[in-house]
N, C-alpha and C positions, 0 to 999 in steps of 0.2 A: 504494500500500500504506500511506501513512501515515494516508488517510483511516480504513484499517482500524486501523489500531494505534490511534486513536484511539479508535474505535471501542468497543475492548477495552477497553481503560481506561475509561469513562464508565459501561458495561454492570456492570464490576464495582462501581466504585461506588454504581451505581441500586439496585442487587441484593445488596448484599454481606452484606444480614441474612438471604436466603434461603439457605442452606449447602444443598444435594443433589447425586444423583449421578444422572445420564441414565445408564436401564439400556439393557446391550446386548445385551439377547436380549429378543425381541417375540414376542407367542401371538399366533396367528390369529384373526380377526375373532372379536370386537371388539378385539382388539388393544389388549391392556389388560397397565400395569406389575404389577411384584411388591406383594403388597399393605403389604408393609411397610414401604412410603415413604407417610406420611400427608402430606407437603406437597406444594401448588405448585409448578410446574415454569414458571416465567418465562424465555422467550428473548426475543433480541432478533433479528428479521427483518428484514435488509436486499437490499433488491432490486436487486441486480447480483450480478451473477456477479465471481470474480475474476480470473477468465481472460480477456483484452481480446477475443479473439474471441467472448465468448459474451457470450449473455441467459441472466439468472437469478437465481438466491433464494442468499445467503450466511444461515446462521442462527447463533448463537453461543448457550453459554448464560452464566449471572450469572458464570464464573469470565472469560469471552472467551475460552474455549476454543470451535473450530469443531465444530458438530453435526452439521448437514445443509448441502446444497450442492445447486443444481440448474445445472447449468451447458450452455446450448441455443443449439449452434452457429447464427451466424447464418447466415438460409438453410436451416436445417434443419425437419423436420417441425414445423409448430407444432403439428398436432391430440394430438401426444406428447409426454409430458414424463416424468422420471425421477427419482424425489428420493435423493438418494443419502448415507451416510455420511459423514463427513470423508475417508475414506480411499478413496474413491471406490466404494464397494459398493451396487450399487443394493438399496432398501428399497422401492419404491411404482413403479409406473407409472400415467399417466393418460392413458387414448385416450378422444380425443373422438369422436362418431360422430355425422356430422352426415347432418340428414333434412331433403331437399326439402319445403318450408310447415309443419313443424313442430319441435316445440323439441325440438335435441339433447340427447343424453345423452352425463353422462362415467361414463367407466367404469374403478373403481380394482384392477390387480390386483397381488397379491403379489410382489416380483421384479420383474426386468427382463421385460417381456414387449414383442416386437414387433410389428411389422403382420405380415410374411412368418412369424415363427414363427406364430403364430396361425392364418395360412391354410393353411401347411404341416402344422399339426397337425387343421383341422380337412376336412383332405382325402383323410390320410392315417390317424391315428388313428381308435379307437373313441369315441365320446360320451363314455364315460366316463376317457377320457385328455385329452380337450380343457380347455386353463386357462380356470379357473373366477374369475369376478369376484370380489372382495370386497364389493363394491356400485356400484352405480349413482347417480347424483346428478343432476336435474336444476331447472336454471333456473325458477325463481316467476315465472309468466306473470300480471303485474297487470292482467287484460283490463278488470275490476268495477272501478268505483272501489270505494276504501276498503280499504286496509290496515294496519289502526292498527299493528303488532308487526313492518311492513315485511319483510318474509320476502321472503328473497334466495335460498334454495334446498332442495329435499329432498331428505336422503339417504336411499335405500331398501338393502335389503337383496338381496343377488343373485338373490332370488327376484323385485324390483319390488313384490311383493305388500305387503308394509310398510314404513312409514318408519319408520326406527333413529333419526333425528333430523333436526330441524331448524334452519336459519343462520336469524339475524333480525338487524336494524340496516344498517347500510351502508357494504358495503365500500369505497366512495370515501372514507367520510372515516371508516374505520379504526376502526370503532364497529360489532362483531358480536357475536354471542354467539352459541354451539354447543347447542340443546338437546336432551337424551334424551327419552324418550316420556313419559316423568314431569314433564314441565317443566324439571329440571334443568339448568343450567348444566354444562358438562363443559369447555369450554374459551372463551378470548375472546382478540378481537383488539384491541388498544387501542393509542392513539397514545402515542407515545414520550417519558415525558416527561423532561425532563434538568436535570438536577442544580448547572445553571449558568446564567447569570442571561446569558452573552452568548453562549451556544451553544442554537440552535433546529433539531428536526429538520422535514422536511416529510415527505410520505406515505409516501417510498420505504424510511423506519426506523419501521418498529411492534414494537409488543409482540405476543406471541400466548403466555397463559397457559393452562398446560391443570392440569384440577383430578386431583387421586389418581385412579385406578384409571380413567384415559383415555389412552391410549397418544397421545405426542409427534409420533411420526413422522404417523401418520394425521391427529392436527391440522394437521398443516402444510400436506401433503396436500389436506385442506378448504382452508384459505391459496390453494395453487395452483389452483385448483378457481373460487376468487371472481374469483383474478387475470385467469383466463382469461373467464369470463364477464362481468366488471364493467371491464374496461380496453381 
């Protein structure tokens, strides 16, 4: 724990001109803030869990107060992951679904969702009672050479029909950027830089800014999304 108090403390200083409040009530895809927060939302993403049994994502934001948490017993389902509040209330699920000789998709839905409820309800309920994706995201198959904007994945909309945006850069070395169908920037992931001349992070501490009117939890989400496909 003291690597984390640490933690805290350095975050706040990185951060400490950025003053905001992570809201806690989220709208439905696109999962977008109240619009009266015109700045930046800077967290700091570390990758470990803080529960010694698990794997996962600790997030904090500029105060070192804790955000998000992903915490994945080891041993446990890897194709699932669950991103959750500080106070452990799940906000996102992601089930991967993987296809013999072609490239899987993840699939992000709202809430906790399982494998057995999912089957349970899709055996039992009506179509129109069965949970519905928020989107689907899959892995940039570089078959062609030449990818000058290196695109690492598309997220589509629960219909597959369109893409809502695209990840470009590379998440091994912590250098992405989130865009909407306008080009725009909505969120990015950048390497952590610190505020002290004998303290250095390596990959497992990134930044992941997300811009006004792009909901936090869902970028992070993306985050989990790369981890899984790029690690």
């Amino acid at each position: 724990m003291k690597m984390f108090s640490r933690l805290k403390t350095l975050s706040r200083a990185v951060h400490e001109e950025r003053e905001h409040e992570v809201e806690e009530k989220l709208s439905k895809y696109p999962r977008i803030r109240s619009e009266g927060n015109s700045s930046s939302i800077s967290l700091t993403v570390w990758k470990k869990s803080l529960l010694m049994s698990c794997k996962g994502f600790t997030v904090i934001d500029s105060y070192g107060n804790l955000v998000y948490r992903v915490d994945n017993y080891i041993g446990a389902d890897k194709d699932q992951l669950t991103l959750m509040d500080a106070s452990g209330n799940s906000l996102i699920t992601i089930h991967r679904r993987r296809k013999l000789g072609l490239v899987d998709n993840w699939f992000v839905y709202e809430g906790e969702v399982g494998k057995q409820r999912r089957k349970k309800r899709s055996n039992s309920c009506k179509s129109s009672e069965i949970e519905s994706p928020i989107c689907c995201v899959k892995k940039h198959m570089n078959i062609l050479p030449g990818n000058p904007n290196n695109i690492q994945a598309y997220v589509y909309r629960s219909d597959k029909q369109c893409v809502a945006f695209t990840i470009e850069g590379s998440y091994a070395h912590r250098t992405c950027k989130v865009l909407d169908k306008y080009k725009r920037v909505v969120a990015e992931i950048k390497k952590k830089e610190a505020n002290t001349k004998h303290v250095s992070f390596g990959m497992d501490i990134f930044q992941l800014v997300v811009q006004p009117g792009f909901d936090p939890a869902f970028a992070m989400a993306l985050v989990l999304l790369l981890d899984q496909m790029f690690s």
